[in-house]
C-alpha positions in Angstrom: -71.6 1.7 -73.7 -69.2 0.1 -71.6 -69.7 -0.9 -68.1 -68.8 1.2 -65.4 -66.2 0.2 -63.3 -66.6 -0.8 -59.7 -65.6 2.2 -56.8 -62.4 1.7 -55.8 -60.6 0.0 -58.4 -57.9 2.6 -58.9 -57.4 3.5 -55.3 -56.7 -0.4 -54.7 -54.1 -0.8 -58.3 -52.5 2.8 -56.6 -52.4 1.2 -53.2 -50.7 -2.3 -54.2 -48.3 -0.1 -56.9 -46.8 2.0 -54.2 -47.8 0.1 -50.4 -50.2 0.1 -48.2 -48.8 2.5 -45.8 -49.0 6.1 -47.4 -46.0 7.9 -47.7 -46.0 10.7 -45.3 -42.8 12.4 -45.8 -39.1 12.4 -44.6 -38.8 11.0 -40.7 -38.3 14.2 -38.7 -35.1 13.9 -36.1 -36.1 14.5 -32.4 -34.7 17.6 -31.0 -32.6 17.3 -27.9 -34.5 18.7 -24.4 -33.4 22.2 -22.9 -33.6 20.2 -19.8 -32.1 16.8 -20.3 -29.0 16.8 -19.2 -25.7 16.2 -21.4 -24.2 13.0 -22.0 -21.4 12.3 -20.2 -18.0 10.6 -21.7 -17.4 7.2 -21.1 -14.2 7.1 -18.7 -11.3 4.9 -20.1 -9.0 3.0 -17.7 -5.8 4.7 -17.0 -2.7 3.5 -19.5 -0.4 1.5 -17.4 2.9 3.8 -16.8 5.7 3.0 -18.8 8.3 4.9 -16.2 10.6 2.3 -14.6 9.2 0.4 -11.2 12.4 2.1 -9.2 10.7 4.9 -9.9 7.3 4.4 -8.9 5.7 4.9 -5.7 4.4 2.0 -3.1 0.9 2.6 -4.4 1.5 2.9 -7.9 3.4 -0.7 -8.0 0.8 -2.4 -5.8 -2.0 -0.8 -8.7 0.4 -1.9 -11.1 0.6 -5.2 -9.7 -3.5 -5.9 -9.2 -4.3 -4.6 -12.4 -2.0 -5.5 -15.1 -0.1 -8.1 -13.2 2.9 -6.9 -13.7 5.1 -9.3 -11.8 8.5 -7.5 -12.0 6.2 -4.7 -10.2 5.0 -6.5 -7.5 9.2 -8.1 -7.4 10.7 -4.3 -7.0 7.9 -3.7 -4.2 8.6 -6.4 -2.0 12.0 -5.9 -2.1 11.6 -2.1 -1.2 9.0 -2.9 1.9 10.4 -6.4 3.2 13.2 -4.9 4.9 11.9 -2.7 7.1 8.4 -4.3 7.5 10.5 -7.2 9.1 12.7 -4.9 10.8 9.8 -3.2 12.9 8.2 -6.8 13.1 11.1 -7.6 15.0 11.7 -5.2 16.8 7.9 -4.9 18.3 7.6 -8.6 19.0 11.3 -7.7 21.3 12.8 -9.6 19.2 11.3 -13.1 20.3 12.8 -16.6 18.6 8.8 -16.9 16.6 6.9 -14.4 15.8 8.6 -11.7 13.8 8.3 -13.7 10.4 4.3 -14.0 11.1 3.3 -10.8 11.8 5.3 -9.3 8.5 3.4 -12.0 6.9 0.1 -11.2 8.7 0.7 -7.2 8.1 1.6 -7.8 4.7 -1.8 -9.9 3.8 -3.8 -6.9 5.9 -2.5 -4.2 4.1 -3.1 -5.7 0.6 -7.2 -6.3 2.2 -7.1 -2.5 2.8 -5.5 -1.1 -0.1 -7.0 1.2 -1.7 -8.5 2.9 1.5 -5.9 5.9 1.9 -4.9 7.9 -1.4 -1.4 9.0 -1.5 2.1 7.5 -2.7 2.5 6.4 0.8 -1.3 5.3 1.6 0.4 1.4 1.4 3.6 1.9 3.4 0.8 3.6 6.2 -1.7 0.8 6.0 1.6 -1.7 6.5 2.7 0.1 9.7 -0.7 -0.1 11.1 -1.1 -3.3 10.7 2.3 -3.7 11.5 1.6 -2.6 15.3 -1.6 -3.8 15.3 -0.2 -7.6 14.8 2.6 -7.6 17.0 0.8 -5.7 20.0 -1.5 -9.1 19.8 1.4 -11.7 19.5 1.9 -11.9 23.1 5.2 -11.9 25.2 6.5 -15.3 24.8 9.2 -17.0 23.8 12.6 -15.0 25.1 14.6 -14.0 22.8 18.0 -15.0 22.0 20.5 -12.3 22.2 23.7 -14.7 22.7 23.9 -15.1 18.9 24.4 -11.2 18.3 27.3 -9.1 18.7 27.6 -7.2 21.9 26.6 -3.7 20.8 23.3 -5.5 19.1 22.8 -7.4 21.7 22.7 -4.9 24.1 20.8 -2.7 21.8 17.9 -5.5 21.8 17.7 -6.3 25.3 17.4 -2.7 26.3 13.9 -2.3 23.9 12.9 -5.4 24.8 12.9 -4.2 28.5 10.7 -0.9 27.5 6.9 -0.3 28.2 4.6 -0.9 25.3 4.0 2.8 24.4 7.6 3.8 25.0 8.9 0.9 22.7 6.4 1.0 20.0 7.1 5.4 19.9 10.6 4.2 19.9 10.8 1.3 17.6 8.7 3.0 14.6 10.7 6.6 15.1 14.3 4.8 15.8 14.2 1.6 13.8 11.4 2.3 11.1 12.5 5.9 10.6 9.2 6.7 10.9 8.8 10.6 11.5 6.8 12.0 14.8 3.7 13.1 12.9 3.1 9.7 11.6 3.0 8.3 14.6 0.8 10.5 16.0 -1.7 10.0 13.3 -1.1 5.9 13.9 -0.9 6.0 17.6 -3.8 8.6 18.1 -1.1 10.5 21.0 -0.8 14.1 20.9 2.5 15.2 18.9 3.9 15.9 23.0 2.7 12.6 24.6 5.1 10.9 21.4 7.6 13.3 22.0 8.0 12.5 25.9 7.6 9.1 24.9 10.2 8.9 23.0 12.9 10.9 25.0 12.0 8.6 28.2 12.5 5.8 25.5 15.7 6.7 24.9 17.0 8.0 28.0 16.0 4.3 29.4 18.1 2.5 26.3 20.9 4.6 26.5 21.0 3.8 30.0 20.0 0.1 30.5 22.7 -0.3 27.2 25.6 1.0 28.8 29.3 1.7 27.3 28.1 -0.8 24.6 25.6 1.9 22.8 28.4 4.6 23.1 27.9 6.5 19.7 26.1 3.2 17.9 22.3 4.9 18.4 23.5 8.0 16.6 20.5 9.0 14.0 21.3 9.7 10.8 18.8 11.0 9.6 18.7 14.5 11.3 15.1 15.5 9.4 13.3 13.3 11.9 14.2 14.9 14.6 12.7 18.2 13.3 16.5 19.7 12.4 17.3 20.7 8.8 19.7 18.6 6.7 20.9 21.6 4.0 23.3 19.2 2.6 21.2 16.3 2.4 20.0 15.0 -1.4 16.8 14.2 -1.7 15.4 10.9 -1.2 13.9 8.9 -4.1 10.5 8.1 -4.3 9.6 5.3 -1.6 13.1 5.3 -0.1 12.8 4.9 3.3 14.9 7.1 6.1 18.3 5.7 7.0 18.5 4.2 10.3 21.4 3.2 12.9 23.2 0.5 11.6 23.0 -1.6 14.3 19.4 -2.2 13.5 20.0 -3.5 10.3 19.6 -7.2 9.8 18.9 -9.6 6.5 15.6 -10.3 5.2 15.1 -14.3 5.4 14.4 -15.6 1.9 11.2 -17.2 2.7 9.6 -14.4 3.9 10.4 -12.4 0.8 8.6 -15.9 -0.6 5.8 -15.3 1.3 5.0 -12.1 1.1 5.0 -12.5 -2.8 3.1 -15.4 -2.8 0.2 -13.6 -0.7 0.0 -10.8 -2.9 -0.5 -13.3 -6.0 -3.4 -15.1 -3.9 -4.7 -11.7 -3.0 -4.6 -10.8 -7.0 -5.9 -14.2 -7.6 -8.9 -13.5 -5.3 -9.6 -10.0 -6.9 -9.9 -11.8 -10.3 -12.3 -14.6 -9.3 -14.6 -11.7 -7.7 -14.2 -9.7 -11.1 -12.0 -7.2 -8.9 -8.7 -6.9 -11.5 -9.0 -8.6 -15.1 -7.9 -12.0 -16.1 -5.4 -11.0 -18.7 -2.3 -10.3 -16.9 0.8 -8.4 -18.9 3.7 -10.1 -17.3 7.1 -7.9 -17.8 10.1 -10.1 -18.4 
């Protein structure tokens, strides 16, 4: 009679033969909650535009500029803003021997701290005529200007601003020189749209007058929309072409300023990518 086998044998040759852990079935897959709440998309950056830079808004090339750093961006926007940012610079600091080159300079460096603070196509050229008047109002009153060099009609023109109040010659300066329209600068200035208004008839009354026979017919505007009259025959502007102004305000850009001002955006980029603001890699057009 053979021995009889000790309890447990089989259950310990079935256990090593298929695992210790018994098997229990397929894994069931957990049911979503009625209440948890859907996952939501991952957003992707936006594609850079592939529409040409003359065609772009202030904005969009400054975005352009800070986050792809695209250089022949950042090139089409100085060029567009330089002139007139140094025009009003000029013009608001009376046109004084040193100043006008530093306050574009200083505007220019603001605005690009503060982009990104008012949405639109124009949110930059906004920001740049705040700080614009911002800048200039603290530059002080010294030293006189040198009208000598200009021709007469210039001449005059300048030393008749020059000689205006600081509310009068900033209204007049942003609306007559900058092209800005009266709206804007009641939104910059904080005046009611009839305090600018006065402000700027007294302004010109007094320029007109202090000028003389050497304004006759220069100080014509034309650009007849900013004075609240209809242009039917006018083409529309392109996107972040600026008003046309009097001819006698017109004046070169000096070289080094356009230098500058491109220079300051590349720090400011440069600054944005050591914070981890913009990425390193930069697309460079040619």
């Amino acid at each position: 009679m053979a021995a009889p086998r000790p309890a447990g044998t089989n259950a310990a040759r079935v256990a090593a033969f298929v695992g210790t852990t018994p098997y229990l079935g397929p894994t069931p897959t957990p049911r979503p909650r009625r209440d948890a709440a859907p996952a939501r998309p991952v957003p992707r950056p936006p594609a850079p535009s592939t529409a040409p830079v003359t065609r772009l808004s202030d904005s969009t090339l400054l975005d352009r500029f800070l986050r792809d750093g695209d250089d022949a961006a950042l090139q089409a926007l100085v060029a567009r803003v330089a002139p007139a940012l140094y025009r009003l610079a000029r013009a608001l600091t009376a046109w004084r021997v040193i100043g006008a080159q530093t306050v574009a300079e200083r505007s220019w460096r603001a605005a690009l701290a503060r982009a990104g603070e008012v949405d639109g196509d124009d949110a930059l050229w906004r920001v740049l005529l705040d700080e614009v008047v911002r800048c200039a109002a603290a530059a002080g009153d010294s030293p006189r200007p040198r009208h000598a060099e200009e021709p007469p009609a210039r001449a005059a023109a300048m030393r008749a601003v020059a000689l205006l109040p600081s509310p009068a010659r900033t209204v007049y300066v942003l609306h007559e020189i900058g092209g800005v329209d009266v709206m804007t600068i009641t939104d910059l200035l904080g005046l009611p749209e009839a305090g600018v208004r006065s402000e700027l008839w007294h302004a010109r009354l007094t320029v007109e007058t202090l000028g003389g026979e050497a304004l006759a017919g220069v100080l014509d505007d034309p650009a007849p929309e900013r004075r609240g009259e209809t242009a039917p025959t006018a083409e529309p502007r392109a996107v972040g072409e600026r008003p046309p102004v009097a001819p006698v305000w017109l004046e070169p850009v000096p070289p080094e300023l356009i230098e500058r001002l491109v220079e300051g955006a590349r720090h400011r980029r440069a600054i944005g990518v050591r914070h981890g603001r913009f990425p390193r890699s930069a697309t460079r057009s040619p």
